[in-house]
N, C-alpha and C positions, 0 to 999 in steps of 0.2 A: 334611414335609407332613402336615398334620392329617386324617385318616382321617373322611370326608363320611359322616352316617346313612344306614344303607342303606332308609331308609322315607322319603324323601325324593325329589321327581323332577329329571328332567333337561329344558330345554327344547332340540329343534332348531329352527334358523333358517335359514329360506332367505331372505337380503340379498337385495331389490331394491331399484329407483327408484323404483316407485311403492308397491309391495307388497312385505310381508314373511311368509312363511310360517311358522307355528307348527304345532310337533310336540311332545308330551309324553309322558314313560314314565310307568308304573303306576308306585307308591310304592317296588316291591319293584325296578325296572327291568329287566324281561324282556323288556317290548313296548311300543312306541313306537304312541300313533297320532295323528291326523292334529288338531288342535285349531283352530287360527284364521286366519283370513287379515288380516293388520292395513294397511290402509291408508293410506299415510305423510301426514301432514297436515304438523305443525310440531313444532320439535325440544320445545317443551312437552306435546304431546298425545302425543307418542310416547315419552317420559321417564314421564308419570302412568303408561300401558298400561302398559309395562314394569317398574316398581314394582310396581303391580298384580298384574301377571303374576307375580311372581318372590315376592312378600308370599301373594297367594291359594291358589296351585299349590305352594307350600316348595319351590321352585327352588334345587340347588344347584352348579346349572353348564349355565351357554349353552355349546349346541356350535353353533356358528356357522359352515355352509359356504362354502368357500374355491373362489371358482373360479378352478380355474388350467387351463394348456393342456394338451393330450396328454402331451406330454412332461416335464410336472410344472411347467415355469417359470410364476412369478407374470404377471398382468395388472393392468391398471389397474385392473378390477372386485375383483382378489384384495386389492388395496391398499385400495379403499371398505370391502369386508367389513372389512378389518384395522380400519381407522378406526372402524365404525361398531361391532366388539365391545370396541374402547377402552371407546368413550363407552358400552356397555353394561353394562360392566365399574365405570365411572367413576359413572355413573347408579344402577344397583341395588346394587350392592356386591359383585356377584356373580361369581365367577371364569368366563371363559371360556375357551374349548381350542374352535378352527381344525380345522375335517377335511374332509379331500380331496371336494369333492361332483361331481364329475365325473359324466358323465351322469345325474344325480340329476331334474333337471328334462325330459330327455328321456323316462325312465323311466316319471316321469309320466304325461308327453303321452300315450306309447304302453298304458297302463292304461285310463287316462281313453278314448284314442281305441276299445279293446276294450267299455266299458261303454255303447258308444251313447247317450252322453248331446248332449243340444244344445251349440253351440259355449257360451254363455250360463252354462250347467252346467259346463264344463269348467274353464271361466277360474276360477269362483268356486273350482274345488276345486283348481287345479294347483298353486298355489303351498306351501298344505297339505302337499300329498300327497307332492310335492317337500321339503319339512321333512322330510316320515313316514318316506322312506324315507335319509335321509341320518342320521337319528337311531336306524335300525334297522340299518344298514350299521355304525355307531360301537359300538351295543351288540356286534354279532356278532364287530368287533375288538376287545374287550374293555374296554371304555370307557379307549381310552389317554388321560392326561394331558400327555403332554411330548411328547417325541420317538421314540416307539415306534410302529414303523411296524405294520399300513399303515393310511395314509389322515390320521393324525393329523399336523398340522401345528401346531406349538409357537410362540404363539403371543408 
């Protein structure tokens, strides 16, 4: 494995249906925080963002959250994420690595719901926020690549 600059960022992904949340560390990757919310259009508007994203920001690794159940087994949603960091993979050229985001979107809610913002405010930052903190959970496990647990799913 070739040894990725350490002045370079990482992007988190929180996969959804309609929306997709973006997260990115500092160049040095200490700290993650909250960058985009991308709104799914079509597989070409979302292909340009993504280039973009990964061109603009010297991206060099999607960690793309895996939602799986309590007890760790995959779901259908676990199987779309897998699909959708292929074609991420396939798209920008960019290696990605799967990590466990289990309550990662709750976590959110419950943030956001302490900040007293309107329902309106909320929605626009959840998905984000939910990226922010699944891409600060990966740093804190030491940005695993493969199979080194925890949280890291080998992708």
């Amino acid at each position: 494995m070739v040894a990725e600059p350490e002045t370079d960022r990482l992007a988190g992904i929180d996969y959804g249906d309609r929306r997709i949340g973006v997260a990115l560390t500092d160049p040095q990757r200490r700290f993650a925080s909250p960058a985009d919310n991308h709104t799914r259009r079509d597989a070409a508007s979302e292909a340009a963002y993504f280039r973009r994203l990964a061109a603009d920001e010297r991206i060099v690794r999607f960690v793309v959250g895996l939602p799986v159940h309590l007890d760790g087994r995959e779901s259908e949603k676990s199987q779309a994420a897998r699909r959708f960091g292929q074609w991420l993979t396939e798209t920008t050229g960019v290696p990605v690595v799967f990590f466990d985001e289990r309550f990662t979107t709750a976590e959110a809610e419950r943030l956001l719901a302490s900040a007293k913002l309107t329902k309106k405010r909320r929605k626009e930052r959840l998905d984000k926020l939910a990226a922010q903190i699944l891409l600060t959970a990966y740093l804190e496990a030491g940005q695993p690549t493969g199979n080194e647990p925890p949280g890291a799913i080998d992708g």
